[in-house]
ZAROKOL-884986 format. One record per residue (C-alpha): residue number from 0; x, y, z. Coordinates in steps of 0.1 Angstrom, whole numbers, plus 5000, padded with zeros to 4 digits. Layout:
BEGIN
- n:east:north:up
- NUM:X:Y:Z
...
# end
This chain:
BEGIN
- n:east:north:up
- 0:0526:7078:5211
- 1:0524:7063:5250
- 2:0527:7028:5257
- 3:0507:7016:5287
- 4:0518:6992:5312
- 5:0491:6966:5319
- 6:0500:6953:5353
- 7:0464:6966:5372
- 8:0445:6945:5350
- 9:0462:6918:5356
- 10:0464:6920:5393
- 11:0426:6925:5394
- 12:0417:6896:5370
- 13:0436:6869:5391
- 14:0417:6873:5419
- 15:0398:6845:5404
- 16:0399:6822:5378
- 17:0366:6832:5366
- 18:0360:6866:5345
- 19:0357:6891:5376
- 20:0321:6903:5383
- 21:0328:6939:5375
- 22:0334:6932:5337
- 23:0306:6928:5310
- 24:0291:6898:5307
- 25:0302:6887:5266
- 26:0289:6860:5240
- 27:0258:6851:5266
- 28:0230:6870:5249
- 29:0205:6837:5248
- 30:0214:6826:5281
- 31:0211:6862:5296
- 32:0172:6860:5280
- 33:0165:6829:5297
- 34:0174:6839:5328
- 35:0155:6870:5329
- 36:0126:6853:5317
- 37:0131:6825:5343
- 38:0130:6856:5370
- 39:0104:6871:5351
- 40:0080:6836:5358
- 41:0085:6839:5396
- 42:0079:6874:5403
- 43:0048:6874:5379
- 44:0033:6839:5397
- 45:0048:6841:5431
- 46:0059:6806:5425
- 47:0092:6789:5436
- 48:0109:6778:5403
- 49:0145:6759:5397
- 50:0171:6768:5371
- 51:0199:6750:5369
- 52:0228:6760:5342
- 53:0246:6724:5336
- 54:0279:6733:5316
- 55:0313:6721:5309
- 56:0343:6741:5331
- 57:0353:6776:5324
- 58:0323:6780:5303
- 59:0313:6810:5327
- 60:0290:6793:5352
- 61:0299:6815:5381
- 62:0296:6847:5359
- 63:0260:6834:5346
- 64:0252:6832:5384
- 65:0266:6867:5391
- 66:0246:6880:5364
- 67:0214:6867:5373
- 68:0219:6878:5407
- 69:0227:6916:5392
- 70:0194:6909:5373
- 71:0172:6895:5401
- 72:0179:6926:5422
- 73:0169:6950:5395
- 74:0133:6933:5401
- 75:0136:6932:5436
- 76:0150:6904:5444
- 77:0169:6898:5476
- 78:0200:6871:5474
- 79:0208:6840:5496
- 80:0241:6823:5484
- 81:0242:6787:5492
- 82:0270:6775:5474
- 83:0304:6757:5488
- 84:0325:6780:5507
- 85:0296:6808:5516
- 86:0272:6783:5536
- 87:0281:6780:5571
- 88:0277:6744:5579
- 89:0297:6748:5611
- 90:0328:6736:5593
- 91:0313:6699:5587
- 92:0308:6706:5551
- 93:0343:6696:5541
- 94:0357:6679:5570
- 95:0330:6660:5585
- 96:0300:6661:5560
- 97:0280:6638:5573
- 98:0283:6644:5608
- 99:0252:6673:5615
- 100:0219:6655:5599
- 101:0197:6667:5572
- 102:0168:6682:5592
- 103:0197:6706:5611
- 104:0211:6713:5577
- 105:0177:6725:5569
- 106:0169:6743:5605
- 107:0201:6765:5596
- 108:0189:6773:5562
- 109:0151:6781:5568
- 110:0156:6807:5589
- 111:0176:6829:5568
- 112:0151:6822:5538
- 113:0120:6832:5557
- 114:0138:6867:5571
- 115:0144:6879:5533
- 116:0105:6864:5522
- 117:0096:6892:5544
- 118:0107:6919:5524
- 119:0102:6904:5488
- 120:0108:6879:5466
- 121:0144:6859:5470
- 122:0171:6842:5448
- 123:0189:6812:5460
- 124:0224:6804:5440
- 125:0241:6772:5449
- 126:0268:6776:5420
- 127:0290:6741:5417
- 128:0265:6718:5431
- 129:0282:6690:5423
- 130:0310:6699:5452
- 131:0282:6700:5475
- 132:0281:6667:5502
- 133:0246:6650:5493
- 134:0233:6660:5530
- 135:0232:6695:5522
- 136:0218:6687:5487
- 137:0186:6663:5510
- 138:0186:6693:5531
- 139:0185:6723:5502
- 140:0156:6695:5487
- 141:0138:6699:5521
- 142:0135:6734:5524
- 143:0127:6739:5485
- 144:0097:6716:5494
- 145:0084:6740:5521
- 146:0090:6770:5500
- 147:0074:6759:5469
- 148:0042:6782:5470
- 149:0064:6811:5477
- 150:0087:6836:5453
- 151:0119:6819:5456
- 152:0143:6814:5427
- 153:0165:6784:5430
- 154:0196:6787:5409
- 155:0220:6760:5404
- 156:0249:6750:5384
- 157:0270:6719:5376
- 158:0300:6709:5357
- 159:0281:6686:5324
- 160:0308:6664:5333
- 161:0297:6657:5369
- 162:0265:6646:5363
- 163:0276:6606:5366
- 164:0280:6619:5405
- 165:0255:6610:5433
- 166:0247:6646:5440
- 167:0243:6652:5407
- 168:0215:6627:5413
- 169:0202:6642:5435
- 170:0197:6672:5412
- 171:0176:6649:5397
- 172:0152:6643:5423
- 173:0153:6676:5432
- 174:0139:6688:5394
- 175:0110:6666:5399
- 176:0100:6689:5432
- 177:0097:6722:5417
- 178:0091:6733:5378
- 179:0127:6735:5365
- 180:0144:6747:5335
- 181:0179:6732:5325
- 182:0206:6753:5300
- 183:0232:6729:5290
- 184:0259:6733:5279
- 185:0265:6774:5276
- 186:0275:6778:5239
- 187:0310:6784:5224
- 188:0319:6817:5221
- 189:0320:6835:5191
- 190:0353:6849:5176
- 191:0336:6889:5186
- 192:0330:6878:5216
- 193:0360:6861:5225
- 194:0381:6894:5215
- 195:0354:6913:5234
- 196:0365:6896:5270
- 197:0401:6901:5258
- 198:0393:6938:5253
- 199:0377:6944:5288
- 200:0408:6924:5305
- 201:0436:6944:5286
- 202:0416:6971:5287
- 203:0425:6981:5249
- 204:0418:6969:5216
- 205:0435:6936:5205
- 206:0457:6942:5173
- 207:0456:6916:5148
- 208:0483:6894:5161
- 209:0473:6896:5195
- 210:0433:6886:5180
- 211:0447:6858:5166
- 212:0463:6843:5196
- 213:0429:6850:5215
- 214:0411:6832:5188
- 215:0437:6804:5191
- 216:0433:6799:5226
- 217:0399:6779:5228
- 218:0363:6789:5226
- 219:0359:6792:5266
- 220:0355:6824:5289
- 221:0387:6805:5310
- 222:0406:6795:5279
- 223:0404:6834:5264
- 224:0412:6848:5304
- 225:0442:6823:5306
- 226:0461:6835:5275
- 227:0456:6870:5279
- 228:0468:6865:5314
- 229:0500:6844:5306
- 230:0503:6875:5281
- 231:0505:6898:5305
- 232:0527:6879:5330
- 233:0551:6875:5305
- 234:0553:6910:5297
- 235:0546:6904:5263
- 236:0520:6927:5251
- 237:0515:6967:5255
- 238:0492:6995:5247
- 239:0497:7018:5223
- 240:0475:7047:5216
- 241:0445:7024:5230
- 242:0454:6992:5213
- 243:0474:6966:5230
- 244:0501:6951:5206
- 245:0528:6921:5212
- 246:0558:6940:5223
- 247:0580:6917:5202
- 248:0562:6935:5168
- 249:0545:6918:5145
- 250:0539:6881:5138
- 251:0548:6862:5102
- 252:0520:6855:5082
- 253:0512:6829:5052
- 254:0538:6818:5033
- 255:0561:6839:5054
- 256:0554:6814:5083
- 257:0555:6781:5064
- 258:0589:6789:5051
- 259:0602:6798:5085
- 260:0629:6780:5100
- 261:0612:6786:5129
- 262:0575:6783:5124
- 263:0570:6788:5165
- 264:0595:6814:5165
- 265:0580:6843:5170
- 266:0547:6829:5192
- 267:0549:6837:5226
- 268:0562:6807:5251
- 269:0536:6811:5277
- 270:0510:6804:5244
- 271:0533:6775:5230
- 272:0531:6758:5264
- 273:0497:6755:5266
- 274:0493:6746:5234
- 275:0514:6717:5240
- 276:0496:6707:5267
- 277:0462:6708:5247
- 278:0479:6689:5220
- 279:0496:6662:5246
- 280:0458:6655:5261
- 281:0455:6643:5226
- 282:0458:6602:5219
- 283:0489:6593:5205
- 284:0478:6585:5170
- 285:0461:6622:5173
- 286:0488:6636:5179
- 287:0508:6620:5152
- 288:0481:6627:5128
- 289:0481:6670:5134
- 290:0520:6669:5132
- 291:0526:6655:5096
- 292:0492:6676:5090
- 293:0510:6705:5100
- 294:0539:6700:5075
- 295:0520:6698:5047
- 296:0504:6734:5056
- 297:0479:6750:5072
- 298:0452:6734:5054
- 299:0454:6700:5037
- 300:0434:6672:5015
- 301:0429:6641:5035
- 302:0440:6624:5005
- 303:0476:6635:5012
- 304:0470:6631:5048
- 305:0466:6595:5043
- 306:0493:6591:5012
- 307:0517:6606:5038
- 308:0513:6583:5067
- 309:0505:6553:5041
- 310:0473:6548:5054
- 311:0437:6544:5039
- 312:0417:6579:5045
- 313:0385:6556:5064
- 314:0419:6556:5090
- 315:0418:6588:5097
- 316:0383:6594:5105
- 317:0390:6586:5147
- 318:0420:6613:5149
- 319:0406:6637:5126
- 320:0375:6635:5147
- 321:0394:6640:5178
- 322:0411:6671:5162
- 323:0381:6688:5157
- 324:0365:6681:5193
- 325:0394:6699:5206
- 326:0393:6725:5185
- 327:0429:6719:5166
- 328:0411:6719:5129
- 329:0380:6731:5115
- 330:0364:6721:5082
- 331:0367:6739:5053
- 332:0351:6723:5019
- 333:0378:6698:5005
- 334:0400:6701:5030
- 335:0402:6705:5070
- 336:0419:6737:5082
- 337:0438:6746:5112
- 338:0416:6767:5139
- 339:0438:6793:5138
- 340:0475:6803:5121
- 341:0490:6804:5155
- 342:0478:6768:5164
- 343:0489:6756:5130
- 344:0528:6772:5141
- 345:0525:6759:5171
- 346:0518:6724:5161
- 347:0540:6728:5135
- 348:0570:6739:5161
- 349:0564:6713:5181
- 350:0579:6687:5152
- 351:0615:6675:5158
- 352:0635:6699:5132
- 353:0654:6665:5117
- 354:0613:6652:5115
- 355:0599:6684:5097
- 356:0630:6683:5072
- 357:0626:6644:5062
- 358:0587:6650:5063
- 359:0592:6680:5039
- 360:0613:6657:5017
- 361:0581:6631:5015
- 362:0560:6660:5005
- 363:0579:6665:4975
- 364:0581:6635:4966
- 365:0544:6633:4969
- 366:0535:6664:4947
- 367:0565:6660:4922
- 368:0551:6625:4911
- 369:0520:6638:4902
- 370:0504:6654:4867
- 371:0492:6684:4881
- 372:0517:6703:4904
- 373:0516:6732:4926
- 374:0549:6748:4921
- 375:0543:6773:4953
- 376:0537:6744:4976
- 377:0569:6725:4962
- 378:0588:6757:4964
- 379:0578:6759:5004
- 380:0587:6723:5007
- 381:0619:6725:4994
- 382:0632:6752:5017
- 383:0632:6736:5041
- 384:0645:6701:5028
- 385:0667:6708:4995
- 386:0704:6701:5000
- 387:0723:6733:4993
- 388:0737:6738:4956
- 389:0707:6719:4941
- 390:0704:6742:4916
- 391:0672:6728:4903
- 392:0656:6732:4938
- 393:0672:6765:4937
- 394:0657:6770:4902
- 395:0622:6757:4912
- 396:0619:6785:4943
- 397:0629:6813:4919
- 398:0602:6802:4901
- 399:0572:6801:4920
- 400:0583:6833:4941
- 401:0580:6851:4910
- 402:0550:6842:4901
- 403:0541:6849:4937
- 404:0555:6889:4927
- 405:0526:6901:4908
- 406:0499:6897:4933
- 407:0517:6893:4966
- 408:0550:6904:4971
- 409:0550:6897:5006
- 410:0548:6858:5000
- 411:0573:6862:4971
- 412:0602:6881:4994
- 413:0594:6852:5022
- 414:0600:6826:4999
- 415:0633:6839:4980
- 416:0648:6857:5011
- 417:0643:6820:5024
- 418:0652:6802:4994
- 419:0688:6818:4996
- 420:0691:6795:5026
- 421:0696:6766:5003
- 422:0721:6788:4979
- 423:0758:6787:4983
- 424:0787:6813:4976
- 425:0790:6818:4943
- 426:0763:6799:4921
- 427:0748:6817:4899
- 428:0710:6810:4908
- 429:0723:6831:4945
- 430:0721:6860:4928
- 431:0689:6856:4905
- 432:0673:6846:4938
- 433:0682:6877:4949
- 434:0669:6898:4923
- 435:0632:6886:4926
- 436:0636:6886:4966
- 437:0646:6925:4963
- 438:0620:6934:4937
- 439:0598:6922:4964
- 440:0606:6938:4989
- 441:0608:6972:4969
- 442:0571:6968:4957
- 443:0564:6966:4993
- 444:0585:6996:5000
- 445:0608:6977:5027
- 446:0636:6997:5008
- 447:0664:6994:5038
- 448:0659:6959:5037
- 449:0664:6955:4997
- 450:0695:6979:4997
- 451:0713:6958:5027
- 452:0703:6922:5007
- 453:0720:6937:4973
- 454:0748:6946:4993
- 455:0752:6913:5011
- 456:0748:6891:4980
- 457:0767:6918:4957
- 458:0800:6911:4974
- 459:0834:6913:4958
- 460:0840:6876:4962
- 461:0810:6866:4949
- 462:0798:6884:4917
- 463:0778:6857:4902
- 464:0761:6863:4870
- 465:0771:6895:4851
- 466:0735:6898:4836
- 467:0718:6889:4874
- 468:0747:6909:4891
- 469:0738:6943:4867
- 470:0694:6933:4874
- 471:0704:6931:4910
- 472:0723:6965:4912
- 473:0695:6983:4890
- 474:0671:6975:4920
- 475:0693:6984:4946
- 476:0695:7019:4930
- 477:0658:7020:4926
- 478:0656:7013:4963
- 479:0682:7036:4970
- 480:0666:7061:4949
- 481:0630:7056:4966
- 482:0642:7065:5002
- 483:0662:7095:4996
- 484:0700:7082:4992
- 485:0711:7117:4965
- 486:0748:7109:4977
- 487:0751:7073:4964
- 488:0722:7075:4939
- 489:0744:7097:4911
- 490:0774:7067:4914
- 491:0756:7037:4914
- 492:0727:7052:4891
- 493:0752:7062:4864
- 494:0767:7028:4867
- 495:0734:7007:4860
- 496:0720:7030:4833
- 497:0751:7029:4817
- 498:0753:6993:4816
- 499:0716:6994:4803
- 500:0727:7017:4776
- 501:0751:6991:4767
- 502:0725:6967:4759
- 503:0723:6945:4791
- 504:0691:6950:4813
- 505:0668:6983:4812
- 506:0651:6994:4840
- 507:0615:7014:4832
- 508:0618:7025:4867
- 509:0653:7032:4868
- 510:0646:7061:4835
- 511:0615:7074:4854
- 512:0634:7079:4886
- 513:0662:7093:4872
- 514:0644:7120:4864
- 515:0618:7122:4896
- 516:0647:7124:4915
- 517:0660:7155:4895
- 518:0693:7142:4891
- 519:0713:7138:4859
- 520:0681:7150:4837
- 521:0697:7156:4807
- 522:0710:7121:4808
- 523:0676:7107:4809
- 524:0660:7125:4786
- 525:0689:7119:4763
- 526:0684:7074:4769
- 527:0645:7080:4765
- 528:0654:7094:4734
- 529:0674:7068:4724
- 530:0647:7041:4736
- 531:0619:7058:4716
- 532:0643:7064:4685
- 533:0647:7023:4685
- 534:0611:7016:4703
- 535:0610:6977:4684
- 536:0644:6966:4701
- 537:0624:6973:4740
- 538:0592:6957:4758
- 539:0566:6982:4759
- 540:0573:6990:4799
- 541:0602:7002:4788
- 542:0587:7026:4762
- 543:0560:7035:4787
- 544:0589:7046:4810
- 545:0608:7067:4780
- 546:0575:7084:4770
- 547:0568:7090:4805
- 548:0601:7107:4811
- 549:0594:7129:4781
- 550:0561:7139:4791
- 551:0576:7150:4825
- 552:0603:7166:4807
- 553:0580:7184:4786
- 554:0559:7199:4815
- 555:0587:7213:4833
- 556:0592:7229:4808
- 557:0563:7241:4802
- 558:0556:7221:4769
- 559:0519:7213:4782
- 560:0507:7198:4746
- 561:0539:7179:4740
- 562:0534:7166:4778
- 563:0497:7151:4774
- 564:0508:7136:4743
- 565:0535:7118:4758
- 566:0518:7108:4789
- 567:0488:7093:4768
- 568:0511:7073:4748
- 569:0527:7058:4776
- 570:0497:7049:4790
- 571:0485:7032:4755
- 572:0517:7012:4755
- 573:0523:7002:4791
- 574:0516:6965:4799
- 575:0485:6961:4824
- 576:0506:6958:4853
- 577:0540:6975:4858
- 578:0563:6962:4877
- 579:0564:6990:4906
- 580:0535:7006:4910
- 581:0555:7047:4913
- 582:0564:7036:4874
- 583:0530:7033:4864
- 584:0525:7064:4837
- 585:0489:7070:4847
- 586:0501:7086:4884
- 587:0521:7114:4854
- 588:0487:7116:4837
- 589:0472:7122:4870
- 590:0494:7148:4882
- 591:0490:7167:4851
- 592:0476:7200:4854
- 593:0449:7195:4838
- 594:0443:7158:4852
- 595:0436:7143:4812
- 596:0436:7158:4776
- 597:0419:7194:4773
- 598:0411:7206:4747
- 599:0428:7230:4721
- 600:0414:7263:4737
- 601:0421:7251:4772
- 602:0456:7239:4765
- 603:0462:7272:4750
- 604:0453:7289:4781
- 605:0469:7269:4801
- 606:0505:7282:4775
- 607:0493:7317:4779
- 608:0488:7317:4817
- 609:0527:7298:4819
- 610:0532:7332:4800
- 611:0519:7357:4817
- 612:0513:7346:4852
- 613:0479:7328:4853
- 614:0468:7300:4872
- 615:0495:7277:4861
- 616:0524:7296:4866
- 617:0533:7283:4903
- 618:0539:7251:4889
- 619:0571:7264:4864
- 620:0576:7288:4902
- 621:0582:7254:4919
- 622:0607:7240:4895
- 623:0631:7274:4889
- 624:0653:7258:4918
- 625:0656:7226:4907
- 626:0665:7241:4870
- 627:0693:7268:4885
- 628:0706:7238:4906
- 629:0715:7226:4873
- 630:0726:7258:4852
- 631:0688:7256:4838
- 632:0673:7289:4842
- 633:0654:7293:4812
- 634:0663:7336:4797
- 635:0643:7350:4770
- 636:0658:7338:4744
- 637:0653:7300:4752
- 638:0615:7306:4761
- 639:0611:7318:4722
- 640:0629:7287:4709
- 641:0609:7269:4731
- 642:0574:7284:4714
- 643:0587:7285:4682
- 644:0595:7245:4684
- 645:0567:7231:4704
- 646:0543:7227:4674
- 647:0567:7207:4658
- 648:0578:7185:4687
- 649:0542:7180:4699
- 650:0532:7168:4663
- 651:0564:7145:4659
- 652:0558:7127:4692
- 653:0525:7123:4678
- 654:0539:7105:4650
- 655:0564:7083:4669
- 656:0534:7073:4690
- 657:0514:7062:4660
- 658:0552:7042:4653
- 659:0557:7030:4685
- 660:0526:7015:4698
- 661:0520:6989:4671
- 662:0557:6977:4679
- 663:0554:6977:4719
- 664:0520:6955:4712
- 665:0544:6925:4700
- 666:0571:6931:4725
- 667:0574:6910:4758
- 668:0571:6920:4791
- 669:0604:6907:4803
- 670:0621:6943:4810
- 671:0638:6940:4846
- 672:0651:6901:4827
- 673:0659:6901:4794
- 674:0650:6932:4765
- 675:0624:6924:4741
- 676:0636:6911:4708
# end
């Protein structure tokens, strides 16, 4: 995969500080209309009529006027450009304005308009008409006079912030001489259209992290320009296989950012800068206002806005406002929400650290006294502001980031990889921190990054709990186990399921793995065994992992009846969500060769083709190396032992089913904590 270097583009889009001319014209659809329709009116009535496009800066007043010129010449229209800098006004127009009178203004600018009349229909631009000296606005008013019964197109533009100017006055009085349409102010652009100018500049497809700095930057052709600019100046973004990505990787999201140490960490400084200088054009109390905001998250109750600063909420009604002209906050039902995560960060960086901690202390305080709590956002508060050793904070994190596990385990890693940074050397909640920050990060198969956090937190000189210390070694084997590690799987493996033998913590996915991994099989067959022989002591993961270890047993073996049986039970028994998803014993029902129960006649084909060579025998071809490996190889005589006694295996697994689910229905689901009692 090639990575491009993006220095043409840039060199070719600061030529001006305006989207250059050869790129698409994006998010002015309406105004596009308008303008062809204003065109449209003159060459149809031969007519002089006045446009003029009144709009705030960097709303893409010079590219409007590019476009309509590209459009006036596809109906024949010739061009006369007027505006400062491309009228010669024999160098008076800046220096000496008022020097050279109205009527030669004029004599200069009649001509050139009566020698392109001759071969059609004209367009005259005067773009930033409010930089124009008033004498060349009296004399442009002259000459639009004489012209009025002719096919001229006058087309203007202004700043809308100019117009208290006297030539913007003079605009005025210049409407009232020809018909004249006004488009104020050019509309915001839309998020598409925003990434769509970011596209043509990079010349790639943002990824999502570079979008959401585009969508941070403003809702202004110059604002979008400017930060994809700074980007590339800064060297900070690259293309890769036609989509331009930040070269430092990916940005934090979520949860993951709000319990960052550094919520502006990982933004880009060129970005941060100019947010900071948005967010210093602010007032004071503004300003003061979006930084507690920001504490309390990316989006927030004006309720707890105002209980933070100790204010009344009719207070906050002139900063708030504010926030939203600039585009800091948007609404969002009951509460205002940040424009964008990366302005939230960036606000949020932009808090003292000593500030953010003691403000993060009030916002416990805050949600703690009240009836109904949010454990998550406490959790996220107290990161950042719990003293270390408060093992109730400690407690408290555990907590919510396991109740964070089920449904994202992204957020749940964040917040206990964090969490550990309030934990000290050997208390006890360290290492049951631990264990929910690696089953985290094993469901979302960073395994590298689980095994190196058991290893760091399982060191000699700081065991912690026995019962956490064996939870946290079980997932480090699973990890290990997931990505390949045969060397240290058989030492550390043997280790944990003995201790699970013992009676401390069983691991479904340790027994399943054990034998996907095709080490030690006879072991696990002989513990699912052993779970199934004693299925009311276990939680019914557990007995969907000992049934599912049978049922793979049983296939390998060629046991196809005794196989189904075992995989449906473990699908009756299993809880509704497993605790990693390669445990679930519905992917062994689905790999199954015959995808879900057949029936007698079709399992009995499926033996005799295992027998004689039909169409399942490649799957007993794939697995005679694994069973030589380990002094398997099934002779004769075994493969008759094996007929003879399927019948009466396949009929008492039926039974132990009938046994086992009732029990597993009344068990808990606590298998990677505490065994079902």
């Amino acid at each position: 995969m090639s990575c491009t270097p993006l220095g043409e583009n840039l060199a070719a889009c600061e030529q001006s500080v305006d989207l250059p001319v050869s790129l698409p014209l994006r998010g002015r659809d309406e105004e596009t209309r308008r303008t062809k329709r204003f065109i449209q009116a003159v060459a149809e009535s031969r007519q002089a009529r006045m446009l003029v496009v009144a709009s705030p800066a960097g709303t893409g007043n010079t590219r409007l006027v590019a476009e309509g010129t590209s459009l006036a010449a596809l109906r024949g229209f010739s061009s006369l450009d007027l505006s400062p800098g491309a009228f010669p006004a024999e160098g008076s127009r800046t220096d000496h304005p008022h020097v050279i009178s109205v009527s030669a203004l004029a004599a200069q600018i009649e001509p050139r308009l009566a020698q392109r009349l001759r071969q059609g229909p004209v367009l005259v631009t005067l773009d930033d008409a409010h930089r124009t000296p008033p004498s060349v606005l009296a004399a442009v008013s002259a000459v639009m006079a004489k012209f009025k019964d002719l096919p001229v197109c006058w087309l203007l533009t202004v700043h809308a912030e100019q117009f208290g100017t006297a030539a913007s006055a003079m605009l005025q009085d210049m409407a009232r001489v020809l018909p004249c349409d006004w488009l104020e102010p050019l509309t915001p652009l839309s998020d598409d259209a925003a990434l769509a100018i970011a596209a043509d500049v990079l010349g790639a497809v943002p990824d999502h992290d570079v979008a959401a700095l585009v969508n941070s930057a403003g809702a202004t052709p110059l604002q979008v320009v400017e930060v994809v600019l700074d980007l590339l100046r800064d060297d900070q973004v690259q293309v890769v296989g036609d989509v331009a990505r930040l070269m430092a990787g990916p940005m934090e999201r979520g949860i993951a950012c709000a319990v960052s140490p550094e919520p502006a960490g990982r933004l880009p400084w060129s970005f941060r800068r100019r947010m900071g200088e948005r967010l210093h054009a602010l007032s004071p109390q503004a300003q003061d206002v979006l930084q507690v905001a920001a504490v309390l998250g990316c989006g927030f109750a004006p309720e707890d806005l105002a209980e933070m600063l100790g204010e009344p909420v009719a207070v906050l009604l002139r900063p708030l406002r504010e926030a939203l002209a600039a585009g800091f906050l948007r609404g969002g039902g009951a509460e205002f929400v940040f424009h964008r995560e990366p302005v939230w960060r960036a606000v949020l960086g932009s808090v003292p650290e000593p500030m953010r901690s003691a403000l993060h202390r009030q916002a416990v305080t805050m949600l703690l006294g009240r009836e109904h709590q949010d454990a998550v956002s406490v959790a996220v508060h107290l990161v950042h502001c719990a003293r270390t050793g408060d093992a109730e904070a400690v407690s408290a994190v555990d907590a919510a980031a396991q109740s964070l596990l089920p449904e994202s385990p992204e957020a749940a890693a964040a917040l206990a990889i964090n969490g550990l940074r309030i934990t000290g050397q050997g208390e006890p909640n360290r290492i049951a921190l631990g264990v929910t920050a690696a089953a985290a990060l094993v469901r979302m198969g960073r395994l590298s990054q689980a095994v190196e956090l058991a290893r760091d937190l399982l060191h000699p000189d700081d065991p912690g709990h026995v019962q956490s210390a064996s939870v946290l070694r079980t997932w480090q084997t699973i990890a290990q186990m997931l990505r390949g590690d045969a060397t240290t799987v058989c030492t550390v493996g043997l280790e944990v399921t003995g201790a699970a033998a013992d009676g401390h913590d069983l691991s479904p996915e340790l027994l399943l793995l054990n034998i996907l991994s095709l080490h030690n099989l006879g072991a696990a067959i002989g513990m699912a065994d052993q779970v199934l022989a004693q299925s009311g002591e276990f939680s019914p993961d557990v007995l969907a992992a000992a049934l599912t270890v049978r049922a793979m047993a049983s296939w390998r073996e060629g046991d196809l009846d005794v196989a189904i049986e075992a995989a449906e039970a473990a699908v009756a028994v299993r809880d509704e969500l497993t605790r990693i998803w390669q445990s679930d014993p519905l992917w062994t029902k689905g790999v199954d060769p015959h995808q879900a129960r057949p029936p007698r006649r079709g399992a009995r084909r499926g033996r005799r083709g295992l027998r004689h060579g039909g169409s399942a025998r490649h799957r007993r071809d794939d697995l005679r190396p694994a069973h030589a490996a380990r002094g398997r190889a099934a002779g004769p005589g075994r493969r008759r032992r094996r007929r003879s006694g399927r019948h009466h295996r396949s009929r008492g697994l039926r039974a132990r089913r009938d046994a086992v689910v009732p029990a597993a229905t009344r068990c808990g689901a606590g298998a990677l904590r505490t065994p079902a009692r």
